[in-house]
C-alpha positions as CSV (number, residue, x, y, z in Angstrom):
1,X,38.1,7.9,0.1
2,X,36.1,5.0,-1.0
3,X,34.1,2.9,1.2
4,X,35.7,-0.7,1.1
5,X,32.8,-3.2,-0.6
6,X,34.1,-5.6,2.6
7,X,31.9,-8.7,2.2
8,X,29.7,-8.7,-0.9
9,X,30.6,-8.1,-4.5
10,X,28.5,-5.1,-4.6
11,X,25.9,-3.0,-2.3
12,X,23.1,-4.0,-4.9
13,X,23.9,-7.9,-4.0
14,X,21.6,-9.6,-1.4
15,X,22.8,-10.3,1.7
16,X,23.0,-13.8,3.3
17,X,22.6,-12.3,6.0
18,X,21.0,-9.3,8.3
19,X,22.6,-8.7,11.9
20,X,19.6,-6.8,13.8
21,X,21.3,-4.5,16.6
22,X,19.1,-2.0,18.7
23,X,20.8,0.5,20.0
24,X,20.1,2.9,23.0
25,X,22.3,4.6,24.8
26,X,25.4,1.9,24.9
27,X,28.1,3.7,26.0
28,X,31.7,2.1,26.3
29,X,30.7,-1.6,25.2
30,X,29.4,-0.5,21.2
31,X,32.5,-0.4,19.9
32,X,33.4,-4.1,21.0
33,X,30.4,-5.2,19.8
34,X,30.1,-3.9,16.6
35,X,33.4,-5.1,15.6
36,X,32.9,-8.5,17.1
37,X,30.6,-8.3,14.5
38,X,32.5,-7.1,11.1
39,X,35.3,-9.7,12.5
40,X,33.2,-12.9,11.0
41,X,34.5,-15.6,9.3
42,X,31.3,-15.2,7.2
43,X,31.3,-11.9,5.5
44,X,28.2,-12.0,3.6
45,X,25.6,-10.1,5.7
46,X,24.1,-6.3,6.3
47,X,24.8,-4.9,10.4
48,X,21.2,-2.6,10.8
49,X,22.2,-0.7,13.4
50,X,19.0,0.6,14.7
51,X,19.5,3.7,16.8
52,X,16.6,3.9,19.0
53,X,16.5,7.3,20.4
54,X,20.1,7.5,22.1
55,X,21.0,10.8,24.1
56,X,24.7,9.6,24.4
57,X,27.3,9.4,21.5
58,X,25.9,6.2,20.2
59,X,25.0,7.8,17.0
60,X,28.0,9.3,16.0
61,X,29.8,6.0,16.9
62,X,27.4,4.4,14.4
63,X,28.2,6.3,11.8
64,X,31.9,5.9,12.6
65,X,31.6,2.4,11.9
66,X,29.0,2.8,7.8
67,X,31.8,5.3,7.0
68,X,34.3,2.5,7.5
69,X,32.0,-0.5,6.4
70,X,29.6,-0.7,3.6
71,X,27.9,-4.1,5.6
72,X,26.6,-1.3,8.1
73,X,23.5,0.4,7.7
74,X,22.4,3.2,10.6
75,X,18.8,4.1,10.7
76,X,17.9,6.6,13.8
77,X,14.6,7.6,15.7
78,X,13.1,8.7,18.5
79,X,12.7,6.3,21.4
80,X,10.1,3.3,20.5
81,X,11.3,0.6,22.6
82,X,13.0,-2.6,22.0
83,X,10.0,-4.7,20.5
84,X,9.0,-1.8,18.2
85,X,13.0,-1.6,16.7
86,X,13.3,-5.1,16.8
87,X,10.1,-5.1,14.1
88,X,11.3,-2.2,11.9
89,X,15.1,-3.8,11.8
90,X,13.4,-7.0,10.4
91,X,11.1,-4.6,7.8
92,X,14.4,-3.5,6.6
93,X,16.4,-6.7,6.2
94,X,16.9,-8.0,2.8
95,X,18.1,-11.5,3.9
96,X,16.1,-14.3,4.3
97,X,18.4,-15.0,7.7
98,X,18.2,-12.4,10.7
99,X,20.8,-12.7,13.2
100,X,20.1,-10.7,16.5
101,X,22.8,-8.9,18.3
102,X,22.7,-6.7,20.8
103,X,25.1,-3.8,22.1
104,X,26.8,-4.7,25.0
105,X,27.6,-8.6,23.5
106,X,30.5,-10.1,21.8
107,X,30.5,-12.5,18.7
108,X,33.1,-15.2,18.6
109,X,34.3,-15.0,15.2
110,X,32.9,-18.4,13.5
111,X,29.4,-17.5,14.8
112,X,27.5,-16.5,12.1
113,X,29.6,-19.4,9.7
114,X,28.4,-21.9,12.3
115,X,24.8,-20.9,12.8
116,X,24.1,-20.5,9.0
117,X,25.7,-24.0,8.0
118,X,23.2,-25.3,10.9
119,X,19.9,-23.6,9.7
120,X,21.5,-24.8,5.6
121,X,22.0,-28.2,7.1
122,X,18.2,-28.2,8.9
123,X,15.2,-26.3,6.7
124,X,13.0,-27.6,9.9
125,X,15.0,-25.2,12.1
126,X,13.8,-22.1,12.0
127,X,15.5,-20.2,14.8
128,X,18.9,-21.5,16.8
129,X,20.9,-20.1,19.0
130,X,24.2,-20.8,20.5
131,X,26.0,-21.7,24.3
132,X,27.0,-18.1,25.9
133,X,29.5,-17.1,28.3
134,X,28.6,-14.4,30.6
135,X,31.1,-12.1,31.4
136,X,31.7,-8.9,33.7
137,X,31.8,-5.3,32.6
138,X,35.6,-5.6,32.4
139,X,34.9,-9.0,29.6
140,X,35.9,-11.6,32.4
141,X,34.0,-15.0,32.0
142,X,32.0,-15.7,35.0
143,X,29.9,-19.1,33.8
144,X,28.9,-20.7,30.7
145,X,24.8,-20.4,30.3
146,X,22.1,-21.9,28.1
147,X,22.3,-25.8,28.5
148,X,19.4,-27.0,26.3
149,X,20.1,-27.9,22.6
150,X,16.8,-30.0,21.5
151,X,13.9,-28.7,20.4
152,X,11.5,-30.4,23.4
153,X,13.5,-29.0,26.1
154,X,14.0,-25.4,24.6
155,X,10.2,-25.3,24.4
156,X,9.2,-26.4,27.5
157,X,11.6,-23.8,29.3
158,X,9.7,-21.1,27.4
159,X,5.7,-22.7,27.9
160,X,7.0,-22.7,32.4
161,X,7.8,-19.4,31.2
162,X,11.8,-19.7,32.2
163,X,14.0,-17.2,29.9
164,X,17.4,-17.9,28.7
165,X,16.6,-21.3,27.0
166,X,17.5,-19.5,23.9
167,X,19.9,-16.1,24.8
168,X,18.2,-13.4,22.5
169,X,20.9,-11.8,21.1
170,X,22.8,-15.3,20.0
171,X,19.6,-16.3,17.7
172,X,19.9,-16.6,14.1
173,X,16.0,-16.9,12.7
174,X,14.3,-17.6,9.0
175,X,13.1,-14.3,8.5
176,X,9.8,-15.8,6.4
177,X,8.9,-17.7,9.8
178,X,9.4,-14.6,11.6
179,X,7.3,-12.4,9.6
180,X,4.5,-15.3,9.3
181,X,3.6,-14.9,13.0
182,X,3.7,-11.1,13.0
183,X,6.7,-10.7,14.8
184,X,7.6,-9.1,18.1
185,X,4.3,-8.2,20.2
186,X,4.6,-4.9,21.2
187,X,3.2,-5.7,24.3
188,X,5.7,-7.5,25.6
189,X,8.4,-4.8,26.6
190,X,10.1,-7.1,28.9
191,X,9.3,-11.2,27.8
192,X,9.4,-10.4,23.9
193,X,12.2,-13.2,23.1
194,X,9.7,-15.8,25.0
195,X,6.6,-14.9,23.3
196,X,8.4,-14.8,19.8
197,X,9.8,-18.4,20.4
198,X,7.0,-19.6,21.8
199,X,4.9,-18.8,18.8
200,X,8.2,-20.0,16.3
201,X,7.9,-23.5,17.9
202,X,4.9,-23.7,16.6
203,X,5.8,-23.7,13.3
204,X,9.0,-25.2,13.1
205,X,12.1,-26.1,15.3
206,X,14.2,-24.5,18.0
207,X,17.8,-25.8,18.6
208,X,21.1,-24.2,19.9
209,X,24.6,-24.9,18.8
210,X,26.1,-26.9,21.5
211,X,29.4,-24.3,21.8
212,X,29.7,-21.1,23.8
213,X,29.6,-18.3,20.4
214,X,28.6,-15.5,22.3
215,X,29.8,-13.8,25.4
216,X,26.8,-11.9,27.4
């Protein structure tokens, strides 16, 4: 049977935009996520899903999901880390948008139509975010998080070096920004979102959407 050409005309047409998810041993929530994902009200992107090394049945669940979907692209290695996939999932985007996304997350479904009409609405954005929920392993909300919105706020969170202003996998970035500071640092294993918006708010804006998009 055919693959369905879900989304875009054809495969050969560019994508508006590429969903960047790392993979690594997910487990039960990969599933939820990834559809979350193909469940947009916006239905012109690429999902990379990057599988970085897993030892559980995240692979075959990957491929599940490109035999079902032509949006979804899996690419598997050995184990590099989360900075090092991160950088060879933006190598391989063809959009000029990246959307991050990460395996254990849900999208609310007009997240990726909200976040794009934003960055089309601002060119001096060049990454925003959204409000998240986090949840319990069972999906239960718990509390709303991220409060900030403006630029001057969202930056000084990151320079006292407080996380969260922006949740990591609700961003949506320019992908010519990201690539014009070098991308992830390797280096930072565990503070990679900070350092990459510390160096994005340096040449351009940070914002988040003002409604919850994303549970966490």
């Amino acid at each position: 049977m055919n693959k369905p050409e879900t989304g875009m005309n054809a495969e050969r047409d560019t994508p508006a935009m590429s969903v960047i998810l790392p993979v690594h041993n997910a487990g039960k929530f990969l599933n939820t996520a990834i559809e979350s994902v193909l469940r947009q009200s916006e239905s012109n992107f690429e999902l990379l899903l990057l599988d970085d090394g897993s030892s559980d049945d995240s692979l075959r669940r990957l491929e599940y999901f490109a035999a079902r979907d032509t949006r979804c692209k899996v690419h598997s290695w050995p184990n590099q880390g989360v900075p090092r996939t991160l950088n060879e999932g933006i190598r391989l985007a063809r959009a000029d948008i990246l959307v991050r996304m990460d395996a254990d997350d849900i999208c609310h479904p007009q997240r990726f139509e909200k976040q794009m009409q934003y960055l089309n609405a601002h060119p001096e954005c060049v990454a925003v975010g959204t409000q998240v929920m986090l949840i319990d392993p069972e999906g239960w909300p718990i509390r709303p998080f991220v409060e900030t919105t403006r630029h001057a706020l969202i930056d000084a969170e990151h320079l006292a070096g407080r996380g969260g202003a922006i949740a990591h996998p609700s961003v949506a970035m320019r992908k010519s920004a990201v690539v014009g500071i070098g991308g992830y640092r390797t280096e930072f294993a565990r503070a990679q979102d900070i350092d990459l918006f510390l160096r994005l708010a340096e040449v351009g804006q940070l914002a988040n959407l003002p409604e919850v998009l994303l549970d966490y």
